[in-house]
N, C-alpha and C positions, 0 to 999 in steps of 0.2 A: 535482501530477501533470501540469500543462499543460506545463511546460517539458521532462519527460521526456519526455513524447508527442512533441512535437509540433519541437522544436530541436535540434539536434543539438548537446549539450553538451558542450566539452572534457573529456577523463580529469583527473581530479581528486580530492585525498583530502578535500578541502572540501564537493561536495554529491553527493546519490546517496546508491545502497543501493552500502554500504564493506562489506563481506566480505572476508577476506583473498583467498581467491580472486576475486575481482574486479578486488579491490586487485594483483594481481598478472596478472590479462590483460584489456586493453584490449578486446577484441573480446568475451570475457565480460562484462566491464563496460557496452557499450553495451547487448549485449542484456536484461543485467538490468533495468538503469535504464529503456529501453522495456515491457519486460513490468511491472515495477514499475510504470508510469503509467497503463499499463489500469487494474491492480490499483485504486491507489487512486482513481485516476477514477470507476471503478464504487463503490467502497467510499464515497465521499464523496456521489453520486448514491443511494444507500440512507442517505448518514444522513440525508441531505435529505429523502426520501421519509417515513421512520419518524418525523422528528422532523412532520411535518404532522400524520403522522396522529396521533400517538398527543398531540399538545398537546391537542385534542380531548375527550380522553377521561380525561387524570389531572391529576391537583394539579401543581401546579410541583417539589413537594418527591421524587413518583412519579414523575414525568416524569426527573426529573435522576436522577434512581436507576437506571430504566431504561434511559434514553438510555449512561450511563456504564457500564454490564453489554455491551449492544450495542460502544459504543466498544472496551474492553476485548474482545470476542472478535474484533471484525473485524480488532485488533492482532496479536491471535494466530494467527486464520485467516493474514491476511497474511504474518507472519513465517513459518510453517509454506512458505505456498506460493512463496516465494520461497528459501526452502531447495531445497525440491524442484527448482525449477525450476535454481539453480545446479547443483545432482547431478546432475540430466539432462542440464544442456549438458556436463558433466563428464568421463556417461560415455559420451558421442558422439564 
């Protein structure tokens, strides 16, 4: 997420969130890729957080169960919201 955030990375079909619609405008493309790096900034900041607490409190064996349930939705969450978010520069 730091080099989305934070550099302004050439258009390219190598790194980045590739969508065809991305893939086909540059100036949708920046802006996905910056919104993308919040996204998983914070998303990576919560796995951080959840993996503390919850070592804590389960086995290794419930911990990695858990943690991979978490992983698994905040995939989904994310994909979800970088959808939307192309549709709405879309339909501006």
């Amino acid at each position: 997420s730091i080099p989305l955030l934070f550099f302004n990375l050439p258009f390219e079909h190598w790194y980045g969130i590739r969508f065809n619609e991305t893939l086909n405008d540059k100036q949708l493309w920046a802006k996905t890729n910056k919104y993308a790096g919040y996204l998983l900034f914070f998303i990576g900041l919560s796995i951080i957080f959840l993996s503390i607490i919850l070592i804590f409190f389960f086995k290794s064996d419930i911990f990695s169960f858990v943690m991979s349930i978490y992983i698994f939705l905040a995939a989904t969450i994310f994909y979800k919201r970088i959808q939307k978010f192309i549709n709405k520069q879309n339909n501006n």
